[in-house]
C-alpha positions in Angstrom: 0.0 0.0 0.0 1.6 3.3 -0.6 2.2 5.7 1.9 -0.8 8.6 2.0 0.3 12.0 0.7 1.2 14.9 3.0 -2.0 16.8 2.0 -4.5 15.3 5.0 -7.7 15.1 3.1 -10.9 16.1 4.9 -13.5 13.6 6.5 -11.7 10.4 5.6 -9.5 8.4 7.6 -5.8 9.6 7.8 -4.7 6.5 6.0 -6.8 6.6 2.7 -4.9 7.2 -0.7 -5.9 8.0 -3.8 -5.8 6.7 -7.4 -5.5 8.8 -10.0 -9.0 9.1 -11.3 -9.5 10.3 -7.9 -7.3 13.1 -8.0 -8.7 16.6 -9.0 -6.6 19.1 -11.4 -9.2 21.2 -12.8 -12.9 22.4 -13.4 -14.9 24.1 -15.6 -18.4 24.8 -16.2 -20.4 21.6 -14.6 -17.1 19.5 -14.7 -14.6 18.0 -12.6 -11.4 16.8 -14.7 -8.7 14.3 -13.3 -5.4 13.2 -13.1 -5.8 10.3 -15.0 -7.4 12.6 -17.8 -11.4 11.6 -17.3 -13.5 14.2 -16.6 -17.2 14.0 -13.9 -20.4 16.1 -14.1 -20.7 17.4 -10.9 -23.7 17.1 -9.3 -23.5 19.0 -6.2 -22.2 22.4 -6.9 -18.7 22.0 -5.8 -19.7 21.7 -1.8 -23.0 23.0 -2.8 -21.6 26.4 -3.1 -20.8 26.7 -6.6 -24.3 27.2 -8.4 -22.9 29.5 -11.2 -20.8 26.6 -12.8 -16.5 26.7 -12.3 -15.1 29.4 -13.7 -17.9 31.5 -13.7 -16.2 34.3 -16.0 -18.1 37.6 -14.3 -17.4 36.1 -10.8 -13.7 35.6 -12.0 -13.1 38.8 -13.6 -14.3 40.7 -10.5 -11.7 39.2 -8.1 -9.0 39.4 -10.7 -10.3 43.7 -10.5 -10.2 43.5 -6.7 -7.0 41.7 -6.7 -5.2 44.4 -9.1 -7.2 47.3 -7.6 -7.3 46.7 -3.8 -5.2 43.0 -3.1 -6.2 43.5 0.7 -8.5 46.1 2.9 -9.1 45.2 6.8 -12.5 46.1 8.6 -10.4 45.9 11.6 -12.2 49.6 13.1 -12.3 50.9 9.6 -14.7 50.1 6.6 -13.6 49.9 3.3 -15.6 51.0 0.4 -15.6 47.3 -1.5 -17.1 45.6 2.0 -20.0 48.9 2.2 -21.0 48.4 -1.4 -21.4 44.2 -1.1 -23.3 45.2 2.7 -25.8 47.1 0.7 -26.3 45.0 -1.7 -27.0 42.1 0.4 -29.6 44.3 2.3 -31.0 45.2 -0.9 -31.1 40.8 -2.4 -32.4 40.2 1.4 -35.1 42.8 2.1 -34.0 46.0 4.2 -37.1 46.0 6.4 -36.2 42.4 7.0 -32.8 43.0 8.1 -30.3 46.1 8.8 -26.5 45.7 9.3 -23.3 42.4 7.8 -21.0 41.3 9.5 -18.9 39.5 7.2 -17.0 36.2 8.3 -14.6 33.6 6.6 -16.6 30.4 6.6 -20.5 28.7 7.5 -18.4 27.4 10.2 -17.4 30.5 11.6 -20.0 32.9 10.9 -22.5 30.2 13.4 -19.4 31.1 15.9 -19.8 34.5 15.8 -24.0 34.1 15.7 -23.6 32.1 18.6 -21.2 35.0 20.1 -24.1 38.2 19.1 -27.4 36.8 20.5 -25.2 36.1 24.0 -24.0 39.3 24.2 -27.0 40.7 22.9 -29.0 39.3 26.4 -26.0 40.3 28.4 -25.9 43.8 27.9 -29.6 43.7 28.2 -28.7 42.8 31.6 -29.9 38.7 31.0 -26.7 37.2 31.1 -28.7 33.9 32.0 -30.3 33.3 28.9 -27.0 31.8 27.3 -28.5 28.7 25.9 -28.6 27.8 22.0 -31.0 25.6 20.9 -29.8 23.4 17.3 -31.4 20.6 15.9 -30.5 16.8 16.1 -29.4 15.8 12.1 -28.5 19.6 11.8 -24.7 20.6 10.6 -23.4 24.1 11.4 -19.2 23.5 11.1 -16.4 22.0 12.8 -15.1 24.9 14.5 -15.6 25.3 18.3 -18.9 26.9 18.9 -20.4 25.7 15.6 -19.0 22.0 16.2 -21.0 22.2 19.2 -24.1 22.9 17.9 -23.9 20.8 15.0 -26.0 17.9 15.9 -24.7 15.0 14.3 -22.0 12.7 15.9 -18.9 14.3 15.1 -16.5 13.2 17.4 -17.9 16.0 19.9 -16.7 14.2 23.2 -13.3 13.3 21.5 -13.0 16.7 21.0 -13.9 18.5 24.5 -16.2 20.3 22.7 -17.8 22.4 25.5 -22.0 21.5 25.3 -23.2 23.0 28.6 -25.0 26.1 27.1 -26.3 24.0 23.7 -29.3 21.8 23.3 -30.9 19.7 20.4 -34.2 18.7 19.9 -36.0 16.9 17.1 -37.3 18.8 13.8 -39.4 15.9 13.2 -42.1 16.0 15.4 -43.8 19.7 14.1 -42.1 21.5 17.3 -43.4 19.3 20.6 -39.9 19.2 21.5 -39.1 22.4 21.2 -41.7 23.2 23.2 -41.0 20.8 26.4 -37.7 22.5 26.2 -39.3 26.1 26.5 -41.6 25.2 29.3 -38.3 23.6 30.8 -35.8 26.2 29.8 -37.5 29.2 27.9 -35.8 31.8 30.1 -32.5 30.8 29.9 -32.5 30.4 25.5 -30.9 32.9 23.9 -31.5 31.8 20.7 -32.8 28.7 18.3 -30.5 27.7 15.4 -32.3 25.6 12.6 -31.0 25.0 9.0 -34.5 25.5 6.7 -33.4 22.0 5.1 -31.1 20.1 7.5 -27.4 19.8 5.4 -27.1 16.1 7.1 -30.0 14.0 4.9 -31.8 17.0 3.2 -35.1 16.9 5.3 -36.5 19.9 5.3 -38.4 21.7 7.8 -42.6 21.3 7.7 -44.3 24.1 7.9 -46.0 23.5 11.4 -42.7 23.4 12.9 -41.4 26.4 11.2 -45.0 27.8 12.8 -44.2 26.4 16.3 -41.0 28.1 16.4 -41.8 31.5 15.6 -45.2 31.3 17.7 -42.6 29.8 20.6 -40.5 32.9 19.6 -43.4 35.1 20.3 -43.9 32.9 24.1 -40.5 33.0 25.4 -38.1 36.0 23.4 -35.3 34.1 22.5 -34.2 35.0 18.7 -34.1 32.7 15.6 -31.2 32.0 13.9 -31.6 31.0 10.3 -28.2 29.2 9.1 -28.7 29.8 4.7 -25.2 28.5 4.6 -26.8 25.7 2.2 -30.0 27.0 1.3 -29.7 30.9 0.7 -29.2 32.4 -3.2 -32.0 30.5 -4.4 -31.6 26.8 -3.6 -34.8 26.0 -2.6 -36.5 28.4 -5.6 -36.9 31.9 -3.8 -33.6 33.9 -3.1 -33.5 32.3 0.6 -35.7 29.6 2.1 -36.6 31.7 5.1 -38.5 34.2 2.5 -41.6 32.0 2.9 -41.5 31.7 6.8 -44.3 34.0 8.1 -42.1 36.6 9.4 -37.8 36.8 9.7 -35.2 35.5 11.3 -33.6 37.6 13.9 -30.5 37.1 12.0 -29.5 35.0 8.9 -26.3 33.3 7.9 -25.0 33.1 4.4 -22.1 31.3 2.9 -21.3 28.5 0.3 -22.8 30.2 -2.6 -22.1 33.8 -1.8 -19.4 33.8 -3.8 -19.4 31.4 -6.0 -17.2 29.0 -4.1 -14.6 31.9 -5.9 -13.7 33.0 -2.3 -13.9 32.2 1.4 -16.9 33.8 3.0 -20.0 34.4 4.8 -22.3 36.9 5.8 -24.3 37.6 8.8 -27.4 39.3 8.2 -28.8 41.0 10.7 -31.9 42.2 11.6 -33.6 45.1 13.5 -33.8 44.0 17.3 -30.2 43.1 17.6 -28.8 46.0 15.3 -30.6 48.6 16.5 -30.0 47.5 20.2 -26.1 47.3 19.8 -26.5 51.2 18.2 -28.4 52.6 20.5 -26.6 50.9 23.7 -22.9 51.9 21.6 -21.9 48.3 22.5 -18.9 46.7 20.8 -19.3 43.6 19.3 -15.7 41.5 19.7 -15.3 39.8 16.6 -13.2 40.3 13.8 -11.4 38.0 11.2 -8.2 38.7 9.2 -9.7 37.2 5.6 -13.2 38.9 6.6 -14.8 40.7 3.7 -11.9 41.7 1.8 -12.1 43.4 -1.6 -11.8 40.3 -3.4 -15.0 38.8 -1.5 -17.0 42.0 -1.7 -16.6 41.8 -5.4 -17.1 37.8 -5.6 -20.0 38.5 -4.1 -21.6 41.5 -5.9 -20.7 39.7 -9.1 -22.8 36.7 -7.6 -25.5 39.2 -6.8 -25.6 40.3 -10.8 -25.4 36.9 -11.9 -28.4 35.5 -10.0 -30.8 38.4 -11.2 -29.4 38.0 -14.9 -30.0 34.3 -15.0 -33.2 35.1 -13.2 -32.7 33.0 -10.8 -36.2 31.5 -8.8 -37.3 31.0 -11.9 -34.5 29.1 -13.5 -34.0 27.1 -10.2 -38.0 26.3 -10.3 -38.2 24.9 -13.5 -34.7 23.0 -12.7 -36.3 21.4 -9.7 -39.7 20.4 -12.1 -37.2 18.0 -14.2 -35.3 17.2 -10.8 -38.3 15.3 -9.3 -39.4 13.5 -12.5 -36.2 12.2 -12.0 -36.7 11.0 -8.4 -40.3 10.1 -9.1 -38.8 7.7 -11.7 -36.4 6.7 -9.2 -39.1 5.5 -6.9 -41.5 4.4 -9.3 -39.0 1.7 -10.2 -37.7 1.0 -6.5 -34.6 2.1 -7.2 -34.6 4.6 -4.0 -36.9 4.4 -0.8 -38.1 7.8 -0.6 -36.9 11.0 -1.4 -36.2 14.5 1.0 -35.5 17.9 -0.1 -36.9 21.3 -1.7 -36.2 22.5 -4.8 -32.7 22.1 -5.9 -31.5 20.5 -2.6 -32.4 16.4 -3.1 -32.0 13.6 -0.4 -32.3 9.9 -2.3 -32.8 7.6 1.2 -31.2 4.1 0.2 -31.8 0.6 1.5 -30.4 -2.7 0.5 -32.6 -5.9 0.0 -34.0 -6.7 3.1 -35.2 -2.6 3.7 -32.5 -1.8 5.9 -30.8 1.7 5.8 -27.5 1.8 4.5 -24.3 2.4 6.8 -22.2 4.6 6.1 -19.4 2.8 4.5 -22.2 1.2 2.2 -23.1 4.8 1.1 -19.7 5.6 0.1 -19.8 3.0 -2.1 -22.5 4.0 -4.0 -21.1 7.4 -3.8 -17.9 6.1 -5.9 -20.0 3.3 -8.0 -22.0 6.2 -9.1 -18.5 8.0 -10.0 -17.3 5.5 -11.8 -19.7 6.4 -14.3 -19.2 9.9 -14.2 -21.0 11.2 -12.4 -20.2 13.4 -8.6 -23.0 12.8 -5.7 -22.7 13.5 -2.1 -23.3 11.4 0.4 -25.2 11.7 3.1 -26.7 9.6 6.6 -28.2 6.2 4.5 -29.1 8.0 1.6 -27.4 10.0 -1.8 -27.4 13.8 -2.3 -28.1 15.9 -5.7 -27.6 20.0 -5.0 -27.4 20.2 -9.4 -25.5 23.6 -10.6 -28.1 26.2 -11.8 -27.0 26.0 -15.3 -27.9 22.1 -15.7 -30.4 21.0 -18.8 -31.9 18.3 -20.4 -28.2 16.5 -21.6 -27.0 16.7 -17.6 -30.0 15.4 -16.2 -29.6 12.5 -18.6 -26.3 11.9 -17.5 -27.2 12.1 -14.0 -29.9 9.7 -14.8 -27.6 7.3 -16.7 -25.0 7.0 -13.5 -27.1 6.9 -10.5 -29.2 4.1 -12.0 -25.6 2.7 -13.0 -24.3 3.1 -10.3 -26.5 2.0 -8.2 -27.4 -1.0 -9.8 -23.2 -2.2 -9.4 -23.0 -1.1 -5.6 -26.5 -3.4 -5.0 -24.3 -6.3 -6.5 -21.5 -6.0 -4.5 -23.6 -5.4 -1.4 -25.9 -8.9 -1.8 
């Protein structure tokens, strides 16, 4: 066996290795081309932030600008005009009597950190330094770094990790809110605010309308703020410009990432809205965060090229009529048995697999199907027992074919060397 490379790959045991058809060196468009010289349509966006296709040519001519023009501004206690312009339009995409004030961050991960950091010292200076609890969901995903590890509520090695839990809980988002609730009667005065995902990253359920209800009536009960984490979601996913746009009134602050900037850039956005913003103004409170790579001039212009690109493709109604042909596809699927159910909203697809006795798939089994389904050419992600599809925005008739082609492949060759 040869010895792994120094680059330590994400998410996979320290030992694996790589063949050469598993090797990236380039991308373009809704492809993925490889060492050994085959090339993959990718199915899920890069990490689901690159809706625009690789290469996107306004995206990359904008942070070639920035580079040339300003390589490096700080909003360490000073603004700079590239970061003021991609605030305002962010407002503008978002709503500005939804929300009021960015803080720009590096990464999903990081932007739940500093969330996690506002609505705390939001209730301290409002003299409730009790109410330090964040509420997440079990399934959800929010990051790997400290605070956001902690809320993420999957098994990821939390324990191993020390990760500090004390001031985080996790309830269902299957069960239209009850558990939510018990918590609130339990602990309402002590949550400073509830975290959910609009479709949870980790299977691709997304939330029912009664519990999006529940929350915001619970909201109404007990004053804690909602968090909305778009990392995945936002820039029109699900088929409106953010998934919380059909919630019966906003989040108290919103989190954007992964396609802000067309995967071009590190990023994220924190949008947020009047309670918090107008509190910190009017109290002159300082909010301690900062972060060296935070809304540069290169990610302002990544992302107010993103901005144009969305309108000029027009972008709820492209990814509406994309998600029409995407669940033809899955209805198919199921119609022949292929997968046991389906999850998901618009362009954001969860394929739930079982083998031949009905049993959900572990996660090693998954894997396989994830690189059965590769082998004929095809890029899926996988998620808990089941496949994910997050298409590009730019995908038609010929890709949805291919996509077709593969996962039926594909999953037809991991089923024979799972029986």
């Amino acid at each position: 066996m040869s010895a792994p490379h120094a680059l330590w790959t994400s998410m996979l045991p320290a030992d694996t290795t790589f063949a050469p058809d598993r090797v990236a060196v380039g991308a373009a468009g809704h492809r993925i081309a490889f060492a050994d010289g085959s090339t993959r349509l990718c199915a899920t966006s890069g990490l689901w932030n690159v809706p625009l296709g690789f290469g996107n040519p306004a995206v990359a001519e904008a942070v070639s600008r920035a580079s040339r023009d300003a390589s490096y501004l700080s909003l360490f206690r000073a603004p700079h005009r590239y970061a003021e312009h991609a605030a305002d339009a962010l407002i503008d995409l978002a709503g500005s009597l939804r929300y009021r004030r960015v803080i720009f961050s590096t990464s999903g991960g990081a932007a739940n950190d500093a969330a996690m950091k506002l609505v705390r010292q939001y209730w301290a200076q409002k003299g409730r330094r009790d109410r330090t609890i964040s509420v997440g969901l079990r399934g959800s995903y929010h990051g790997t770094m400290y605070g956001s590890h902690a809320l993420s509520g999957d098994d990821l090695l939390q324990s191993v990790y020390a990760v500090d839990r004390r001031s985080v809980r996790h309830v269902s988002a299957h069960d239209d809110g009850e558990e939510l609730a018990t918590l609130m009667a339990r602990e309402g005065s002590r949550v400073a605010s509830v975290v959910v995902e609009p479709i949870l990253g980790s299977g691709a359920h997304a939330l029912s309308d009664a519990f999006v209800d529940r929350l915001l009536a619970l909201r109404e009960e007990y004053g804690f703020l909602v968090v909305a984490d778009e990392v995945a979601t936002g820039f029109g996913r699900t088929g409106t410009m953010f998934a919380t746009d059909t919630w019966p009134a906003a989040p108290d602050v919103l989190i954007l990432s992964k396609a802000l900037t067309n995967g071009a850039m590190g990023a994220a956005a924190l949008l947020v809205g009047q309670e918090i913003a107008v509190a910190f103004t009017d109290g002159g409170w300082t909010f301690v965060h900062g972060e060296t790579q935070a809304g540069t001039p290169m990610c302002a212009a990544a992302i107010l090229a993103v901005i144009d690109e969305l309108r000029r493709i027009d972008v709820e109604s492209a990814t509406q009529a994309l998600a029409v042909e995407l669940q033809n596809l899955v209805r198919s699927w199921k119609t022949e048995q292929l997968i046991a159910d389906s999850t998901g909203r618009g362009c954001f697809v969860g394929l739930a697999l079982r083998d031949e006795h009905g049993q959900e798939l572990s996660g090693a089994a998954v894997l396989r199907v994830v690189s059965a389904i590769a082998d004929h050419g095809v890029v899926v992600h996988p998620g808990p027992s089941a496949i994910e599809l997050i298409p590009a925005y730019g995908f038609g008739a010929p890709e949805l074919r291919e996509v077709d082609t593969a996962v039926r492949a594909g999953l037809a060759e991991a089923r024979g060397a799972l029986s």
